[in-house]
C-alpha positions in Angstrom: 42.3 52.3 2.2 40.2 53.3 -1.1 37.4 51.2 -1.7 37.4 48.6 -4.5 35.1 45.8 -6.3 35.6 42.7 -5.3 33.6 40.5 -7.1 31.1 41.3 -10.5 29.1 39.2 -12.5 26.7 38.1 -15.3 24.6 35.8 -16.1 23.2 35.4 -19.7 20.3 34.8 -21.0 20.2 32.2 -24.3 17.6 31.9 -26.9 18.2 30.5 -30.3 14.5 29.2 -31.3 12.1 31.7 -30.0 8.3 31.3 -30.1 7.0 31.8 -33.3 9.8 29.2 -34.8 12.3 31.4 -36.0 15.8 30.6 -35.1 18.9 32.6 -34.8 21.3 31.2 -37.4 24.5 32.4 -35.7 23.8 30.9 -32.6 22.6 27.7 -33.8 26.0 27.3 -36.0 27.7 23.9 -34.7 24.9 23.3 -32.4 21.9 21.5 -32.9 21.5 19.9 -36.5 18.1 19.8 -38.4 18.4 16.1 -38.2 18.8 16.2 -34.9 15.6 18.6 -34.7 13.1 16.2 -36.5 14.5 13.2 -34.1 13.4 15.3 -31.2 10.3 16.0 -32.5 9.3 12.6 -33.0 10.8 11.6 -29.5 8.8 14.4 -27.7 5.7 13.7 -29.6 6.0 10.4 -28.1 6.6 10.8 -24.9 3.8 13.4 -24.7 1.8 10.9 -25.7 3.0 8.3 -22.8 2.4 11.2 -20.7 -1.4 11.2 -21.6 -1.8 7.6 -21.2 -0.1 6.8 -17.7 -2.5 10.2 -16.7 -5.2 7.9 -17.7 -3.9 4.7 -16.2 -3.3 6.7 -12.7 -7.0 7.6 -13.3 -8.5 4.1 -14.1 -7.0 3.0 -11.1 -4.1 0.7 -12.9 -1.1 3.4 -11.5 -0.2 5.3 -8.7 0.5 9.0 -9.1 1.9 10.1 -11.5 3.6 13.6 -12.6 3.0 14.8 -15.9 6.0 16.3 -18.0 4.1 17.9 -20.7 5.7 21.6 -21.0 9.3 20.5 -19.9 10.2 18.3 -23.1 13.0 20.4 -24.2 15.5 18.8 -21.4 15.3 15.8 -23.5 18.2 17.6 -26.0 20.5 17.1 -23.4 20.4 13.6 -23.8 21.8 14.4 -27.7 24.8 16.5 -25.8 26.1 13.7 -24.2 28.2 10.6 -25.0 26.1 7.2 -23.3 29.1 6.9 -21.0 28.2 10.3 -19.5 25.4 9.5 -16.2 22.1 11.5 -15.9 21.1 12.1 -12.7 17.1 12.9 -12.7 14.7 13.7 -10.1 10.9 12.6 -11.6 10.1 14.9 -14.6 12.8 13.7 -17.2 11.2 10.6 -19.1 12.0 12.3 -22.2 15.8 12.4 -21.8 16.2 9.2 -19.6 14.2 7.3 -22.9 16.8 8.9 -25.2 19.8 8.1 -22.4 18.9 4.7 -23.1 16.5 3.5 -20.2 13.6 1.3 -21.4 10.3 3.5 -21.5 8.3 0.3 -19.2 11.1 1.3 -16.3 8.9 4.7 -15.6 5.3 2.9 -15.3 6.7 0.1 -13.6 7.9 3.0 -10.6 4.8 4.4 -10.2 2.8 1.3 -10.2 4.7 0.7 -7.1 6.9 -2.0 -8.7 10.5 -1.6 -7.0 12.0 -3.1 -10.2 11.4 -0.1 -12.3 14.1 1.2 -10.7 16.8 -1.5 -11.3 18.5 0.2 -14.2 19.7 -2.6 -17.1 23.6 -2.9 -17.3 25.1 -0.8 -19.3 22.6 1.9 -19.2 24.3 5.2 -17.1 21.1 6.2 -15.2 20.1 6.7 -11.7 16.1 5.6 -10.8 14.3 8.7 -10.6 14.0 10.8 -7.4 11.4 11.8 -5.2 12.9 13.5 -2.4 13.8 17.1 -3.5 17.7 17.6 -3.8 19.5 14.4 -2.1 20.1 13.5 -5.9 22.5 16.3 -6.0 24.6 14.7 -3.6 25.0 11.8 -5.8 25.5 13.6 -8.9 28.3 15.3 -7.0 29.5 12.0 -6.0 29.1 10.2 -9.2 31.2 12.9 -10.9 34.1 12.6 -8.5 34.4 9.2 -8.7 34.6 9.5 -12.8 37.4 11.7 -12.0 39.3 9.4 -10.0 38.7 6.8 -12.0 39.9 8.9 -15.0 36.2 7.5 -16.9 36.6 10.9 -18.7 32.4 10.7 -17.9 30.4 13.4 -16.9 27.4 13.7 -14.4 24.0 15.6 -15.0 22.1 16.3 -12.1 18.1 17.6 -13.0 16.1 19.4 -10.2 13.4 21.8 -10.5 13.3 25.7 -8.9 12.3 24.7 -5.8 15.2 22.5 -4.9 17.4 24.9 -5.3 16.3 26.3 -1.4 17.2 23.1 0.0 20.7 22.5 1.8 21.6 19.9 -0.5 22.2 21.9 -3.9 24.1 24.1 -1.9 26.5 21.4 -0.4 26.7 19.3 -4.0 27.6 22.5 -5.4 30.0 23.5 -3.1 31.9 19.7 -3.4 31.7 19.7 -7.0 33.2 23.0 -7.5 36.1 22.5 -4.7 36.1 18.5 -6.4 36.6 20.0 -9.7 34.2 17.5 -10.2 32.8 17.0 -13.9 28.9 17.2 -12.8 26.4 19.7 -14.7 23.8 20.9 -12.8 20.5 21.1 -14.6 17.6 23.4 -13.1 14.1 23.5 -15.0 12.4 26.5 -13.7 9.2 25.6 -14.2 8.0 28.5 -11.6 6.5 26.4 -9.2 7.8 24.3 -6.5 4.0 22.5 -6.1 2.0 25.8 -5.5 4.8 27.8 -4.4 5.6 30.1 -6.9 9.6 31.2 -7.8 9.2 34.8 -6.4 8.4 33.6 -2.9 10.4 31.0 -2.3 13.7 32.9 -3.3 14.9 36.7 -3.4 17.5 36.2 -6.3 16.7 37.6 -9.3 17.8 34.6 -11.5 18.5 30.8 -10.0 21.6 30.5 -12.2 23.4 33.2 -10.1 23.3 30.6 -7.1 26.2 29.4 -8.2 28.2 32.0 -8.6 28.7 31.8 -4.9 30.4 28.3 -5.6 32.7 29.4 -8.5 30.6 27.9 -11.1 29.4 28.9 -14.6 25.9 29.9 -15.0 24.1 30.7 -17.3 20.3 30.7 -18.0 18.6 29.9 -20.9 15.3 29.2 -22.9 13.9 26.2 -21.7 11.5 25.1 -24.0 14.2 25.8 -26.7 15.7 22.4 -27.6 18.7 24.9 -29.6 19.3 26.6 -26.3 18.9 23.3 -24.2 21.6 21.7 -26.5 23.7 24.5 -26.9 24.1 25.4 -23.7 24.6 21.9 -22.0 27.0 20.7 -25.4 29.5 23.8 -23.6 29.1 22.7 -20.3 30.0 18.9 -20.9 32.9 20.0 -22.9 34.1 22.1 -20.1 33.4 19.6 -17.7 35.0 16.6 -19.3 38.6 19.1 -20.3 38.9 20.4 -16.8 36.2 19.8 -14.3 34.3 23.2 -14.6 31.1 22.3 -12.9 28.2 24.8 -14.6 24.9 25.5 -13.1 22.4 25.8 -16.6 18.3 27.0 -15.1 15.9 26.2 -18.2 13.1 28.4 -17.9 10.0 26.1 -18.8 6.9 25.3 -17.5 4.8 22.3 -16.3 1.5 22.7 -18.2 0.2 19.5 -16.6 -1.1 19.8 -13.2 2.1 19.0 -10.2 1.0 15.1 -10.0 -2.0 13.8 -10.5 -2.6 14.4 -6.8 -2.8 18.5 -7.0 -5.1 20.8 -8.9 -3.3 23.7 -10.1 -6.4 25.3 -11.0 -6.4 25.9 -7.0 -3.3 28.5 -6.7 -2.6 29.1 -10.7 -3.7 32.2 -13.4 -5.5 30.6 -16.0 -4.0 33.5 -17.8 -0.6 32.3 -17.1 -1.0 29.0 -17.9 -2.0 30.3 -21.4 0.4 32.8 -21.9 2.7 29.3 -21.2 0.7 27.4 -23.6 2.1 29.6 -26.7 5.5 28.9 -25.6 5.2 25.1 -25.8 8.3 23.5 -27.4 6.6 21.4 -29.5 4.7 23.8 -31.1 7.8 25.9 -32.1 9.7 23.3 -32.8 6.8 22.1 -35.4 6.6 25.4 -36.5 10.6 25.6 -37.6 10.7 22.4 -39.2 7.8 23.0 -41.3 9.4 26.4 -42.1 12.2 23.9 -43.4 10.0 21.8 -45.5 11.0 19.0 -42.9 7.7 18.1 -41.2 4.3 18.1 -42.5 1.0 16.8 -41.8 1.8 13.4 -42.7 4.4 13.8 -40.8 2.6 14.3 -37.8 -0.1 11.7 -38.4 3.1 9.3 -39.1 4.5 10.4 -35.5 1.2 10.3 -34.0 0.5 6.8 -35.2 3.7 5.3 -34.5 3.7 6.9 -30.9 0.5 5.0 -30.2 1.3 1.8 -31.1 4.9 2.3 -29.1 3.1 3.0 -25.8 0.6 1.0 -26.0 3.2 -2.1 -26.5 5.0 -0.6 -23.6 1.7 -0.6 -21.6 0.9 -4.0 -22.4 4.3 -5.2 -22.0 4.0 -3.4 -18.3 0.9 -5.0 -17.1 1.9 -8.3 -18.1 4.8 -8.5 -15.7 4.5 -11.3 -13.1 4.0 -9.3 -9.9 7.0 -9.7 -7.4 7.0 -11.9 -4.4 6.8 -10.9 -1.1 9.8 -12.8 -0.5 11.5 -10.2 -2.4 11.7 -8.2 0.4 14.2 -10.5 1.8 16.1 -12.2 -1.2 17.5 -8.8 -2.3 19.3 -7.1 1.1 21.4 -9.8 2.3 23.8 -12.0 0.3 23.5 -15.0 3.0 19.9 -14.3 4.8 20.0 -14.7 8.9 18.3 -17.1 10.6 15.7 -14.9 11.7 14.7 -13.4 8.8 14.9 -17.1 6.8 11.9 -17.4 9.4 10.2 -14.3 8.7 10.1 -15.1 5.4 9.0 -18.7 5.3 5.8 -17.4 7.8 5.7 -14.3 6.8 5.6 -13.6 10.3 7.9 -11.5 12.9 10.4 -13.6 14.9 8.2 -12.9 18.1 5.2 -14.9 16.6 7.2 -17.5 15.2 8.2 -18.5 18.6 5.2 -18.2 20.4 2.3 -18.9 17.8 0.0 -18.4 20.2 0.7 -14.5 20.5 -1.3 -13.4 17.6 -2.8 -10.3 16.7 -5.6 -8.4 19.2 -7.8 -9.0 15.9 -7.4 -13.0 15.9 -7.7 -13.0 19.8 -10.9 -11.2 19.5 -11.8 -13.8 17.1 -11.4 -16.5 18.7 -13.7 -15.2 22.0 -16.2 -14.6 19.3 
């Protein structure tokens, strides 16, 4: 039998804004608006600016760690793709488009203070609390988008993970369900080249991530990732296709986290200073400031306007933050059980195990040593 090709494949590469600000008319045609552009702007400017701030509040001591997103603000144009219906699905380094999605800004800080209600998501509002465990997300992005489809919601799902994810089982078995589901889910990887200090080349032998999901019959493509045109463009096509017939499409944003991983790593340790600068020149914002000026549509008192108005915004949000009443311990009851068992009714009165509470006298080694003293 004569041989024959049994499979071929492409994956493109989209750039409608490149680094100096110039952008490519044709492509951007239907897409992103200048309207749009100068919203984005103003959004990113702001949320670069909470980024600075919880940075210092992890530093003074008032937060817990924290992972920057400075570098990776051109995800937040998805958010403009998609209907408020349509359910995002982050991991940790997607404030920008969960603030746009709707989720109230204090949510974030109130998570990595440690505060468990920074994760109950107001009614109404179609996002998932944040995820730290690489990948599991997936699963539920996978999930979520199935049961749109059997509910006939005519919602979409959008799953964000970085590189690194990507070599963990879960992305493979979301993938695989979604496709076979024809479930509407968009799967949103932002290459920023490091999974912590393990850099893209040696944690996979593909040439691109997008072409991981060939293997699963979806769409890939791969695109500019601190291009808010490309960002838009290309996730504007996939929720389309995904909302008409259940295409599931794997989209990798090639970005970069300027910031160190979390406030708990120095980068400096395994990362080029040369690269990081080389990165620096491709930051979204400056492009994007770049283009509108070109436009006559942002100036310096533009910028000192945004500027002004993003500090007053977070530091209302900061203020509004600290001054929640911290939760009860008794929370850790009230909130699992409808009807709370005897034995945990008793736990929680004397904030003690079952065990003590029916034989006081078997206390702790510490307040037996006590009381010999």
């Amino acid at each position: 039998m004569p041989k024959r090709v049994a499979y071929t494949a492409k994956i493109e590469f989209i750039q409608i804004l490149d680094e100096s600000g110039a952008l490519d008319g044709a492509l951007a045609k239907g897409g992103l608006t200048d309207a749009q552009a100068v919203v984005l702007l103003e959004h990113i400017l702001l949320c670069r600016h909470y980024d600075e701030i919880a940075f210092k509040l992890q530093r003074s001591g008032r937060m817990g760690t924290y992972p920057q997103n400075k570098g990776q603000e051109a995800v937040a144009a998805t958010a403009l793709a998609v209907t408020r219906e349509d359910w995002m699905v982050p991991c940790y380094r997607e404030n920008a488009a969960l603030f746009l999605h709707g989720l109230p800004m204090e949510h974030i800080l109130l998570h990595w203070m440690g505060d468990e209600r920074g994760n109950k998501i107001p009614e109404g509002v179609h996002v998932m609390p944040i995820s730290i465990p690489i990948g599991t997300h997936m699963l539920h992005a996978a999930g979520i988008a199935w049961a749109q489809k059997l509910r006939k919601t005519g919602a979409v799902a959008l799953a964000f993970f970085g590189d690194g994810a990507t070599s963990e089982g879960d992305f493979h078995e979301a993938m695989n369900f979604a496709t076979v589901m024809k479930a509407p889910c968009v799967f949103i990887c932002q290459n920023n080249q490091w999974a912590i200090s393990m850099p893209r080349e040696k944690q996979m032998a593909s040439q691109t991530v997008a072409q991981k999901g060939l293997a699963y019959g979806a769409e890939c493509v791969q695109v500019d990732g601190n291009d808010v045109f490309a960002v838009y463009h290309a996730t504007k096509n996939a929720v389309a296709k995904a909302r008409s017939d259940g295409t599931v499409t794997l989209i990798e944003c090639l970005t970069y986290r300027l910031g160190d991983h979390t406030t708990a790593d120095d980068a400096r340790r395994y990362r080029d200073a040369t690269e990081l600068e080389a990165w620096r020149k491709k930051d979204p914002v400056i492009r994007l400031r770049a283009y509108l000026t070109s436009k006559g549509l942002w100036d310096d008192a533009k910028e000192s306007a945004a500027q002004a108005a993003a500090k007053e915004k977070v530091a209302q949000v900061v203020k509004h933050t600290e001054g929640v009443v911290a939760p009860s311990t008794a929370d850790i009851f009230d909130y699992t059980y409808a009807t709370l068992p005897d034995d945990l009714r008793a736990q929680r009165d004397t904030m003690r195990t079952r065990s003590l509470v029916s034989e006081p006298a078997s206390e702790t080694l510490r307040d037996r040593e006590a009381q010999r003293a």
